[in-house]
C-alpha positions as CSV (number, residue, x, y, z in Angstrom):
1,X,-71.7,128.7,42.4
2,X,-69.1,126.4,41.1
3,X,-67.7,123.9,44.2
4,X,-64.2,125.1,42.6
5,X,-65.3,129.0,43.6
6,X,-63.1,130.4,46.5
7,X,-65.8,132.9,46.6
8,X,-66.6,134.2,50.6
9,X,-63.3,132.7,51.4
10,X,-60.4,134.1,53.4
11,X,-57.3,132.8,52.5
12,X,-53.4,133.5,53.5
13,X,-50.6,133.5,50.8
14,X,-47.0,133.7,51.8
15,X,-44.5,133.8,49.7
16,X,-46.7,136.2,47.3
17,X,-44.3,138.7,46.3
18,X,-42.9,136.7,43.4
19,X,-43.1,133.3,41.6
20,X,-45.0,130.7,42.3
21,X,-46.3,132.6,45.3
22,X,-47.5,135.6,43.0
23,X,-49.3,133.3,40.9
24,X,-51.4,131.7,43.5
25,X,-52.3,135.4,45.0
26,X,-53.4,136.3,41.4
27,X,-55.2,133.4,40.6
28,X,-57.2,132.9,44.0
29,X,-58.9,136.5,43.7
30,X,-59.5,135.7,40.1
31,X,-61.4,132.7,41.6
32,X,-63.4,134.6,44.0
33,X,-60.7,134.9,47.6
34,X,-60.3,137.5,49.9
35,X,-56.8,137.5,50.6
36,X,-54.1,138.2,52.9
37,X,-50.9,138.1,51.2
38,X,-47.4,137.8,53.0
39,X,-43.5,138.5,51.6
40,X,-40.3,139.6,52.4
41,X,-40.1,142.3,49.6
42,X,-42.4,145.4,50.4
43,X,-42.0,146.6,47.3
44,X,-43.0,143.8,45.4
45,X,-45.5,142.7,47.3
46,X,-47.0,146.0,46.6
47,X,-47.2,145.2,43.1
48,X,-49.0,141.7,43.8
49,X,-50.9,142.8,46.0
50,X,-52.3,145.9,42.4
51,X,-52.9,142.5,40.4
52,X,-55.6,141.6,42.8
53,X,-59.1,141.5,41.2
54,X,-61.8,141.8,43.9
55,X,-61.8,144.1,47.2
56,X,-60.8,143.9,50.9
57,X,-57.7,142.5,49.7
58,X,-54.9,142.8,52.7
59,X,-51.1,143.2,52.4
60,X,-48.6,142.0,55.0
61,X,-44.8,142.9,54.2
62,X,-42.6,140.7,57.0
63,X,-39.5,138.3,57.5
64,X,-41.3,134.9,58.3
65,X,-37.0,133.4,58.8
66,X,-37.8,135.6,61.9
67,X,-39.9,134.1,65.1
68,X,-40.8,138.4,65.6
69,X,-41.5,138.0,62.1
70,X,-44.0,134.8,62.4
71,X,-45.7,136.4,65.4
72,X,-46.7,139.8,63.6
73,X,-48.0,138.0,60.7
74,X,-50.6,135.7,62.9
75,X,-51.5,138.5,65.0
76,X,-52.2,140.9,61.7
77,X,-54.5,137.4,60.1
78,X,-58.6,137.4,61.0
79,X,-59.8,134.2,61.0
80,X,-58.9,132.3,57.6
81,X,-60.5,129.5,55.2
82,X,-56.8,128.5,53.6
83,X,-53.3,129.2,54.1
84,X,-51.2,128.2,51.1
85,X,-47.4,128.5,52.5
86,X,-45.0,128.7,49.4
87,X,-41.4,130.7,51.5
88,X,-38.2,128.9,50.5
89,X,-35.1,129.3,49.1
90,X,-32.8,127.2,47.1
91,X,-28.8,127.1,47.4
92,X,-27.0,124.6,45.8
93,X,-24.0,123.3,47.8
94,X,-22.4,120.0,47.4
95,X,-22.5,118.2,51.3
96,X,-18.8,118.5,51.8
97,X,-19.1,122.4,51.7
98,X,-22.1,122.7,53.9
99,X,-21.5,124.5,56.8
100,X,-23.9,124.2,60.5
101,X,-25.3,127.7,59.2
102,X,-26.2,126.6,55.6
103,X,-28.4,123.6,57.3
104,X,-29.6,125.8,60.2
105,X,-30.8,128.9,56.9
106,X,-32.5,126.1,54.5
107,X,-34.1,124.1,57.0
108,X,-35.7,127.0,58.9
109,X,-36.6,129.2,56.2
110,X,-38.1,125.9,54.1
111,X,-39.1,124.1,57.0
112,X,-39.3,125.0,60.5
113,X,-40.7,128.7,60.1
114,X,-43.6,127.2,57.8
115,X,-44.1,124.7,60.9
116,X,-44.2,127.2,63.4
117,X,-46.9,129.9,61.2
118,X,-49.1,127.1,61.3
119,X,-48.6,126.1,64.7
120,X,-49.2,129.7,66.3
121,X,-52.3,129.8,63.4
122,X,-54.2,126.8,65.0
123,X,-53.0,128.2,68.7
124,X,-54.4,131.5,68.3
125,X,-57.3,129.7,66.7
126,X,-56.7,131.7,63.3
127,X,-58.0,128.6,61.5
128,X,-61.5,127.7,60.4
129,X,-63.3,124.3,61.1
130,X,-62.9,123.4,57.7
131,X,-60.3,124.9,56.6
132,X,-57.6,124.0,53.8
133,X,-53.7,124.5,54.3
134,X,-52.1,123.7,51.7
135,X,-47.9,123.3,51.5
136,X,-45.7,123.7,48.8
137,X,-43.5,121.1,48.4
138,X,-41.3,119.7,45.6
139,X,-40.2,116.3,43.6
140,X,-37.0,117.2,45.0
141,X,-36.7,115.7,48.0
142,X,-40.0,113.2,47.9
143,X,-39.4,111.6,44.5
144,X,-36.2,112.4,43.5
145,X,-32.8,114.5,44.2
146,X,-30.3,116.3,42.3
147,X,-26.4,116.7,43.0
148,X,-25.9,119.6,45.2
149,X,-29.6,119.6,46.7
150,X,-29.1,118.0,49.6
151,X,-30.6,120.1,52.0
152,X,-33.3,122.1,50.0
153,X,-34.5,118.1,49.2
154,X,-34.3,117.4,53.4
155,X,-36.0,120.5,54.1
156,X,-38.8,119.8,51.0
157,X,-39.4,116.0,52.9
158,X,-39.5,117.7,56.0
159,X,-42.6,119.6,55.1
160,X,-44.2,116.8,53.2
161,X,-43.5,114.4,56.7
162,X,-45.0,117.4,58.4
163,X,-48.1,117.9,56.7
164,X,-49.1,113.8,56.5
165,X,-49.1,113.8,60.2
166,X,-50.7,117.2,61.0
167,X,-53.4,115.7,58.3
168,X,-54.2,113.2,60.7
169,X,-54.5,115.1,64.1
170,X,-56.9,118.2,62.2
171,X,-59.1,116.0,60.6
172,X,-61.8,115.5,63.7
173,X,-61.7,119.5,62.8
174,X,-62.5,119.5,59.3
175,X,-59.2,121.2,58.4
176,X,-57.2,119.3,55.7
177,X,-53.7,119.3,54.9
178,X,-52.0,118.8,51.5
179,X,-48.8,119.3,49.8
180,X,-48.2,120.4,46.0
181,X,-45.2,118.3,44.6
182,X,-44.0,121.0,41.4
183,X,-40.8,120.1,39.0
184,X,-39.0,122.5,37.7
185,X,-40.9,125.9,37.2
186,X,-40.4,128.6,34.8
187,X,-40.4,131.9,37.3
188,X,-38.0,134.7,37.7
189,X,-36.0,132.7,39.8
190,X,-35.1,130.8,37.2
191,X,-34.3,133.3,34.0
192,X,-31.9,135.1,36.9
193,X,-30.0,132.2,37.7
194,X,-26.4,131.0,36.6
195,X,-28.2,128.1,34.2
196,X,-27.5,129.0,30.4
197,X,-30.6,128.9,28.2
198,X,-28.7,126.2,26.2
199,X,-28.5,124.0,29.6
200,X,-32.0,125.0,30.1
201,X,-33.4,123.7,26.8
202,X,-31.7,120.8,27.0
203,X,-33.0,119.4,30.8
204,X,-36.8,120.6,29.3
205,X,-35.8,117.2,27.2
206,X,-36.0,114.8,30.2
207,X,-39.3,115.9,30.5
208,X,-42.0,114.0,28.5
209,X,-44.3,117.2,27.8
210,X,-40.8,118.5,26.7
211,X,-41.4,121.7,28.9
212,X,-40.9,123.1,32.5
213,X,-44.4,124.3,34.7
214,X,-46.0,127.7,34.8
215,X,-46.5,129.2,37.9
216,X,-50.2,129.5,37.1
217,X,-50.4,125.4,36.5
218,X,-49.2,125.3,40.0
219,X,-51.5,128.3,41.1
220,X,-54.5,126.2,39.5
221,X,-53.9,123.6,41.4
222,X,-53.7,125.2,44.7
223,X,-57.2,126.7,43.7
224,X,-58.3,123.1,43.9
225,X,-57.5,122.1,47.1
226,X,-58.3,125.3,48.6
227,X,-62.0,125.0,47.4
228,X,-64.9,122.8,48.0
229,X,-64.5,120.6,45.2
230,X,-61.5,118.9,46.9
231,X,-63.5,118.5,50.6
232,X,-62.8,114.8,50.7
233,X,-58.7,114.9,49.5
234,X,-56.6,115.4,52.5
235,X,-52.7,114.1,53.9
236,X,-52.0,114.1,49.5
237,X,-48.9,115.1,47.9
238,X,-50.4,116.2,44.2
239,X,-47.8,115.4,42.1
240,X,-47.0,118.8,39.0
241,X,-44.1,117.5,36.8
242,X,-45.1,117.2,33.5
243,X,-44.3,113.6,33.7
244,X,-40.7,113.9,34.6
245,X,-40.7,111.0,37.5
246,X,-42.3,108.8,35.0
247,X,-38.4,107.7,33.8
């Protein structure tokens, strides 16, 4: 069996309904997962969860921004192998528009609630010895920043801060920790937002491979650090931009 097989594995997804999220999902029962997958959207996540190759799949439709909503999902979770945590949303606002609840929305939703699932996980003793969480982060935020991002980038550095230290107190365990660090990605998010495809084309230029990410490239990755063949990575930040912070 290949060390990168996720075969007799158990892993959690959140964030699978669409995107990046949806990708991963896919892609781990391709490699050989049982998953539990987590989202906001029922509906959606119904239709993820029909992409699944493989069997004994399980489907978890819940509000993780909630604490009700981060409690219901541990309790519904057996014991896992993974957790890849991929929730967040971005909103652009420049700093002297933010208001208390604009930092109080990004920072949980990005941040806090992902800190809290995996706190409750390890209390409830839902992770393995040997397990692999594995956080998606950004380049916003860790290696660079964009006008108007202030807070997604805080909330992005929050969770890479977070994992580094939690790295350190699970290793006697087994469990490692790792972040994936994407740039821009091409995902539904994306082709429904405000951005013309002229404006679009032209910021794929300030990329050297001249092209944004698929959501599989990042789903490939998490593959990687979810399986055996990375047992000896841990507290990393794996870096997907296609070269952008090279400039």
């Amino acid at each position: 069996m290949s060390v990168f097989s996720l075969k007799n594995k158990t892993i959690l997804i959140t964030g699978a309904s669409s995107g990046i999220g949806k990708a991963m999902a896919i892609a781990c029962a391709q490699a050989g997962a049982t998953l539990i997958i987590s989202g906001r959207n029922k509906e959606r996540l119904e239709h993820t969860f029909t992409m699944l190759e493989g069997s004994n799949h399980l489907a978890f439709a819940t509000d993780l921004s909630t604490t009700q909503g981060v409690k219901l999902l541990v309790d519904f979770v057996p014991k896992i192998d993974g957790f890849v945590s991929n929730a967040g949303i971005v909103e652009p606002l420049l700093l002297q528009f933010i208001e208390t609840s604009d930092i109080e929305k990004t920072l949980h939703i990005n941040a806090i609630s992902v800190i809290e699932l995996t706190r409750l996980l390890l209390q409830e003793k839902k992770i393995k010895k040997g397990a692999s969480l594995v956080f998606t982060s950004s380049i916003n935020g860790n290696k660079c920043a964009y006008i108007g991002s202030s807070l997604y980038a805080a909330s992005k550095a929050m969770l890479t801060g977070f994992m580094k230290a939690i790295a350190l107190e699970l290793a006697p365990k087994g469990i490692r920790a790792n972040t994936i660090e994407p740039g821009m990605i091409e995902t539904e998010l994306l082709k429904n937002s405000d951005i013309s495809l002229e404006d679009l084309e032209n910021d794929k230029q300030n990329y050297p491979l001249k092209r944004y990410g698929k959501p599989e490239e990042v789903a490939y990755a998490a593959i990687f650090l979810l399986s055996d063949a990375s047992s000896w990575t841990t507290g990393t930040n794996m870096l997907l931009d296609g070269g952008y912070t090279l400039h």
